[in-house]
N, C-alpha and C positions, 0 to 999 in steps of 0.2 A: 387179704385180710385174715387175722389169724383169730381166733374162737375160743378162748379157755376157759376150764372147769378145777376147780382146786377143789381138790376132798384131803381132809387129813381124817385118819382114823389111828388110833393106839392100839399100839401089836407089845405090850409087856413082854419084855424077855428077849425081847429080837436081838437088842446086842449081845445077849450072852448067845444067843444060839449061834451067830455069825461068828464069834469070839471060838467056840465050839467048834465049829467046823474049821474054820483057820488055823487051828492047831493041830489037827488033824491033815492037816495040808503038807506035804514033802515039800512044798516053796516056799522061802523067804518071804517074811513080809513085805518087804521092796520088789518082790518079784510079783507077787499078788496087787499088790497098790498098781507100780506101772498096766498090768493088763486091765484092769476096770478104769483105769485113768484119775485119779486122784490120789493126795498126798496120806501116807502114815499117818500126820496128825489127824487128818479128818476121819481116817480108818477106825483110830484110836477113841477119837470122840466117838464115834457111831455103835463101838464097842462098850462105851460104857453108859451111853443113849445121853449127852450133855448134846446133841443138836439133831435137826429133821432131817431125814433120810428121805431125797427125792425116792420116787417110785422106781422112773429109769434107773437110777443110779441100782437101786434094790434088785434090780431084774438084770444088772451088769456082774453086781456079787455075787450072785445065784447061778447064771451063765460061768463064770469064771470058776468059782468054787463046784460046780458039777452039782448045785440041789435045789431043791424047792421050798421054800420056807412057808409055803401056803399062805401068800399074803394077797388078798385078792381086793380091789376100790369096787365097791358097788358102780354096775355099768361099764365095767370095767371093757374095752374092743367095742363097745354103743356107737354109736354117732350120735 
């Protein structure tokens, strides 16, 4: 049996920052998309904040791009 907990919280700015450090990036944007696993357009959207940003997802671009965007869900590792 699986147990879920939905928090959204609002981080202003996130797409630009991601937008920020993506250009800053020596790889393609196809070469960034394939390693986090999802498509350009949703990159695209996420960059100009027109849809939700899973968490995982958020902690894949952060991994991939080498940063921390200090985005943290209250309780966040809790049980």
């Amino acid at each position: 049996m699986k147990v879920t907990k939905t928090i959204s919280i609002d981080v202003p700015g996130l797409g630009a920052k991601i937008k920020e450090v993506r250009e800053t990036d020596s790889r393609s944007l196809k070469a960034i998309c394939e390693a986090v696993g999802m498509s350009q357009m949703n990159w695209y959207r996420i960059e100009e904040e027109k849809q939700s940003l899973p968490f995982e997802t958020l902690r894949k671009i952060e991994e991939v791009l080498g940063v921390d965007f200090g985005v943290n869900l209250e309780g966040e590792g809790n049980v």
